[in-house]
ROZA-929222 format. One line per field, with one value per atom (N, C-alpha, C, O): residue in one letter; chain; atom name; z, y, x. Coordinates in pm, 1 decimal. Atoms other than C-alpha are relative to their C-alpha. Layout:
rest <- [a|...]
kette <- [A|...]
atom <- [CA|...]
zz <- [Z|...]
yy <- [Y|...]
xx <- [X|...]
***
This chain:
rest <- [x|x|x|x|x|x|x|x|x|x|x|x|x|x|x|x|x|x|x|x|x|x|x|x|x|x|x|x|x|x|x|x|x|x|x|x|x|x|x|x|x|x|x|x|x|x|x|x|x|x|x|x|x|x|x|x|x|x|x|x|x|x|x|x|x|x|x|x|x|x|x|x|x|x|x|x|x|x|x|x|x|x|x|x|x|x|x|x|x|x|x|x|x|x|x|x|x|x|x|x|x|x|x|x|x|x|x|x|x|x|x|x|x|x|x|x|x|x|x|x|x|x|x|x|x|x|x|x|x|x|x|x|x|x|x|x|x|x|x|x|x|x|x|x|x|x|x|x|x|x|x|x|x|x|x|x|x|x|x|x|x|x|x|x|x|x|x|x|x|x|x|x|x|x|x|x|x|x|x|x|x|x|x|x|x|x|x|x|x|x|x|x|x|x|x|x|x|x|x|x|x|x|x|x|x|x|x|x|x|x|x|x|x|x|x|x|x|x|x|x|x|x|x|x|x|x|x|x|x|x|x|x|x|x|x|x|x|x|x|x|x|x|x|x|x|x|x|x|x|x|x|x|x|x|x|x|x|x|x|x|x|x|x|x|x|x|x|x|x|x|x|x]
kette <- [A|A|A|A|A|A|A|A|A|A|A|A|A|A|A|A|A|A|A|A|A|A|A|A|A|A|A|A|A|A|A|A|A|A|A|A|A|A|A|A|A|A|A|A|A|A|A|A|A|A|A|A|A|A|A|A|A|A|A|A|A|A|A|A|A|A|A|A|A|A|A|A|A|A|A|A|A|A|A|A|A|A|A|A|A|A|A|A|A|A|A|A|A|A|A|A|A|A|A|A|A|A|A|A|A|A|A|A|A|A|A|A|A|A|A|A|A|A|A|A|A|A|A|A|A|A|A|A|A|A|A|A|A|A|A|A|A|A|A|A|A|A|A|A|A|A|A|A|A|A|A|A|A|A|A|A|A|A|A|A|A|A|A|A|A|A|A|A|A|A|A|A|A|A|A|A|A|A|A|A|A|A|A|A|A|A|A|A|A|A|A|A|A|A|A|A|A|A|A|A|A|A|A|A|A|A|A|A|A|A|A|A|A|A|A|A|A|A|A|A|A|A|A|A|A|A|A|A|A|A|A|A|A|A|A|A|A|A|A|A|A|A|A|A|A|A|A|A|A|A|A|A|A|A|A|A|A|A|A|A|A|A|A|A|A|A|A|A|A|A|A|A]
atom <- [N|CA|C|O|N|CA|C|O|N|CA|C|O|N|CA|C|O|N|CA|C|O|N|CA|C|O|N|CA|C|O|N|CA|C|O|N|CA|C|O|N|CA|C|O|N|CA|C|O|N|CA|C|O|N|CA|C|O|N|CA|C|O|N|CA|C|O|N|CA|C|O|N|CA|C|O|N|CA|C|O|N|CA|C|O|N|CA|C|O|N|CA|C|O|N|CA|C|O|N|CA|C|O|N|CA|C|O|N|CA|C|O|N|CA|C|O|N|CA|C|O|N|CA|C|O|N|CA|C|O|N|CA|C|O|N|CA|C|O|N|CA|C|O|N|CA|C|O|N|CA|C|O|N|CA|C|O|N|CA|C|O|N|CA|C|O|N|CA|C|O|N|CA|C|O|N|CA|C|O|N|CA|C|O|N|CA|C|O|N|CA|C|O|N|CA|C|O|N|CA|C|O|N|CA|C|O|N|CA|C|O|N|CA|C|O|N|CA|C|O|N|CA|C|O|N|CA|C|O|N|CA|C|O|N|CA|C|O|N|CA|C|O|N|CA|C|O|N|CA|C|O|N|CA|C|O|N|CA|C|O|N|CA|C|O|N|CA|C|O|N|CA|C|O|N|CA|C|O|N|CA|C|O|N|CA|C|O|N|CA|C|O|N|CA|C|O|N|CA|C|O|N|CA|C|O]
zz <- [-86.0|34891.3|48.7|51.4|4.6|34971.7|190.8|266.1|-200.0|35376.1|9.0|-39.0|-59.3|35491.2|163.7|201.7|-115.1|35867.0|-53.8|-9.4|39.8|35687.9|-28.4|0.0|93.9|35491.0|128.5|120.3|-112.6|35823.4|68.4|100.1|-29.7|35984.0|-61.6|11.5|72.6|35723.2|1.0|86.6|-28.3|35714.4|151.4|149.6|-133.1|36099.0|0.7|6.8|-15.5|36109.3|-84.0|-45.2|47.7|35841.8|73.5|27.9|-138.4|36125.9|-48.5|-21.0|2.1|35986.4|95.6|191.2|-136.1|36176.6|-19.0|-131.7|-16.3|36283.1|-76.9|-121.5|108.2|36048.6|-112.4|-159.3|125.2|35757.5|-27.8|-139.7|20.4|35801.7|-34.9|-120.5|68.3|35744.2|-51.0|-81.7|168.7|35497.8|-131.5|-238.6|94.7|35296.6|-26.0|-136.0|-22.2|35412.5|-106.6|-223.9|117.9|35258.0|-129.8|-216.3|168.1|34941.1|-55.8|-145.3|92.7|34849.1|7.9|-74.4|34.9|34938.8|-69.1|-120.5|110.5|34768.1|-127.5|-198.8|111.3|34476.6|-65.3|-181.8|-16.4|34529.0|-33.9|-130.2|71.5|34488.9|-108.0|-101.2|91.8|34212.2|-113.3|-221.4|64.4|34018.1|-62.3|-174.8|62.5|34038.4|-61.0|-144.4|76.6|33923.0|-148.9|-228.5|120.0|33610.0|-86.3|-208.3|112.4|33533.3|-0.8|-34.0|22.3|33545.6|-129.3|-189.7|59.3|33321.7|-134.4|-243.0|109.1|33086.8|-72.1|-195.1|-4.3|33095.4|-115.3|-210.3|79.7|32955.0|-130.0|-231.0|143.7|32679.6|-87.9|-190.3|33.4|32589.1|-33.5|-133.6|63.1|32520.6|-131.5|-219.2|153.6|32260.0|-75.0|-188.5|135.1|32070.2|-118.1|-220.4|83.9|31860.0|-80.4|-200.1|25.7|31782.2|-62.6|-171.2|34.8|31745.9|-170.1|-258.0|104.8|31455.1|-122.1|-231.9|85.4|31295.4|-68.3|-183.5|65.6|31265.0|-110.6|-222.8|134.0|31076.9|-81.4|-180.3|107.3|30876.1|-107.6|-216.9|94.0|30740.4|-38.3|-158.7|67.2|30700.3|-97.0|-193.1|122.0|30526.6|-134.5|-222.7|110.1|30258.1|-75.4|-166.7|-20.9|30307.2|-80.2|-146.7|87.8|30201.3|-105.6|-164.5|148.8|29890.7|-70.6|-188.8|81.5|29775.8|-47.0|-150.8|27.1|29815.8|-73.6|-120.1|23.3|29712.9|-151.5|-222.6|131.1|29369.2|-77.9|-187.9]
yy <- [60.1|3109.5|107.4|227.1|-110.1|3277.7|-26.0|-117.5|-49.0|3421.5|33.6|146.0|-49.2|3451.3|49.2|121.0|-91.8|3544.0|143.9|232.4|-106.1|3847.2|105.9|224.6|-54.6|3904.5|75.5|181.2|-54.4|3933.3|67.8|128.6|-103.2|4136.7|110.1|201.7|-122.0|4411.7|9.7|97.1|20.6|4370.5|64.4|187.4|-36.7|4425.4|128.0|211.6|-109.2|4707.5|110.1|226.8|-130.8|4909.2|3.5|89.6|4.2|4851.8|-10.7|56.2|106.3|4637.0|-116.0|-162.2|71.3|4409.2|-155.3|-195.8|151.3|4033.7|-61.6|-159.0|71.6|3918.3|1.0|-107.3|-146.2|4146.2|-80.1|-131.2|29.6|4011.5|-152.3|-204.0|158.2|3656.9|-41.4|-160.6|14.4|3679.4|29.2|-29.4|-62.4|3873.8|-134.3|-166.7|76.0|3603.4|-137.5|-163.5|95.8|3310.4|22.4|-64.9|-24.2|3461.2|-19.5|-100.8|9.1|3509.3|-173.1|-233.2|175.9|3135.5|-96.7|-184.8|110.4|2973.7|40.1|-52.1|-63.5|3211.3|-22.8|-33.2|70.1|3117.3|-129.8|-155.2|100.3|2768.2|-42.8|-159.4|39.0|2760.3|75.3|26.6|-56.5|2963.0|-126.9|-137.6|122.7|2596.3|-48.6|-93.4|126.5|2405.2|21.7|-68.9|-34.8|2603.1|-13.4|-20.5|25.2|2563.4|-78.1|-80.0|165.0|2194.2|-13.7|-119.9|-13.7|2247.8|61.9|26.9|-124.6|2491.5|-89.7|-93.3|99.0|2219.9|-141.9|-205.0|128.5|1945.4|57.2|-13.2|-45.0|2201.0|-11.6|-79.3|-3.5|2255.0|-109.7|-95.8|120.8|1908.2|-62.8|-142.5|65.8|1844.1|79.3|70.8|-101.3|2112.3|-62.2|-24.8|91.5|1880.7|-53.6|-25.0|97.7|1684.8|67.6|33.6|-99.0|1945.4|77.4|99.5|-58.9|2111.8|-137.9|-130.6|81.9|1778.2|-32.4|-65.8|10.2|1755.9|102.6|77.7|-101.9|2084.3|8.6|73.3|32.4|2017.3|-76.2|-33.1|80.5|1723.2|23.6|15.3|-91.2|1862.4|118.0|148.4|-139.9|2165.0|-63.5|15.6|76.3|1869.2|-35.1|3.8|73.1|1675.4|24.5|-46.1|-51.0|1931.5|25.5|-0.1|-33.0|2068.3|-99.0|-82.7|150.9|1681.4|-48.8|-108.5|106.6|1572.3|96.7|49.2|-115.2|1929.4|6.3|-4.1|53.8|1893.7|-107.8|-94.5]
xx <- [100.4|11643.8|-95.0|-66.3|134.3|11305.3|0.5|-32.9|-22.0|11378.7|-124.5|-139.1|97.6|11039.6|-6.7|-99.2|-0.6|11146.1|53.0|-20.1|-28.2|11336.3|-111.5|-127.5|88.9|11060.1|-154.2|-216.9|39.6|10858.3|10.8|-91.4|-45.8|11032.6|8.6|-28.9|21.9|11059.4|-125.9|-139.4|136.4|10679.8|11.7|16.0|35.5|10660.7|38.3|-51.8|-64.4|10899.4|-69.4|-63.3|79.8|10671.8|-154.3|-229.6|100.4|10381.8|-105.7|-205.3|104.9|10181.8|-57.8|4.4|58.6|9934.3|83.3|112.0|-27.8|10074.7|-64.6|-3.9|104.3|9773.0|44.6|79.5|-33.1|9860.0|113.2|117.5|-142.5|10223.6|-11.6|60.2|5.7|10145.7|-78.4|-79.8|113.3|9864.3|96.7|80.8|-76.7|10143.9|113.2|158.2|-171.9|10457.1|-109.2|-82.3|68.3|10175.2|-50.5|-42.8|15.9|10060.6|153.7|176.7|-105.5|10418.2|94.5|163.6|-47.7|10524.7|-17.4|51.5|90.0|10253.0|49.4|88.9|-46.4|10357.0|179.6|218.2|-128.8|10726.5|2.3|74.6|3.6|10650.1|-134.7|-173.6|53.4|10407.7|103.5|70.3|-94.0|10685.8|91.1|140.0|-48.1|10831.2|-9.8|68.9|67.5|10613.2|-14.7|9.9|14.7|10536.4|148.9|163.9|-113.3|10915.4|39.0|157.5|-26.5|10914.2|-137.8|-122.6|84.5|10608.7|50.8|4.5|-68.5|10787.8|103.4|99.4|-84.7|11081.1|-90.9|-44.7|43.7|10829.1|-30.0|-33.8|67.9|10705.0|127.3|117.5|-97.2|11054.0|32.5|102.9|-40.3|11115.8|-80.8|-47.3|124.6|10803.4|40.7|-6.1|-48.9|10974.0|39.9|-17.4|-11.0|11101.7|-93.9|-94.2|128.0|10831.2|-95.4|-142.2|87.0|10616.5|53.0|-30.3|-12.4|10827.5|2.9|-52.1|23.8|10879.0|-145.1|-172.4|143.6|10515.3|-35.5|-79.6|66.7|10442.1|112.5|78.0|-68.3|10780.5|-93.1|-129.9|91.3|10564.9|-123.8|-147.8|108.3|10257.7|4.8|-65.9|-68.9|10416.5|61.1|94.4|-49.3|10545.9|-194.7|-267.5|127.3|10223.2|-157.5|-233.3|113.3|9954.7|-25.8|-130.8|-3.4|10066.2|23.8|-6.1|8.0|10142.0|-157.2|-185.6|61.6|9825.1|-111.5|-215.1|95.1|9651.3|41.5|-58.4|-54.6|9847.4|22.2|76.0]
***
């Protein structure tokens, strides 16, 4: 799990500004959860895999049939 009070605190303690510290704590959240999304995204590519090779299986029959 992504501790952003932790993550604040180490931030504070190297004496950085209160601003500084939660400009830093939101870039990395937003970044934290778009990390998600891309692997529910990654997840759907992974499933056309299939599909996808079946296609250039048949095309790889397909061309030289109709080219000969």
């Amino acid at each position: 799990m992504f501790d952003t009070h932790a993550m604040a605190r180490a931030l504070a303690a190297a004496n950085l500004t209160p601003a500084l510290v939660d400009a830093i704590t939101d870039a990395l959240r937003q970044a934290a959860g778009h990390e998600t999304r891309d692997l529910v995204a990654r997840a759907d590519f992974y499933r056309a895999l299939p599909l996808q090779t079946g296609v250039r299986i048949g095309a790889g029959i397909a061309v030289p049939r109709l080219l000969g």
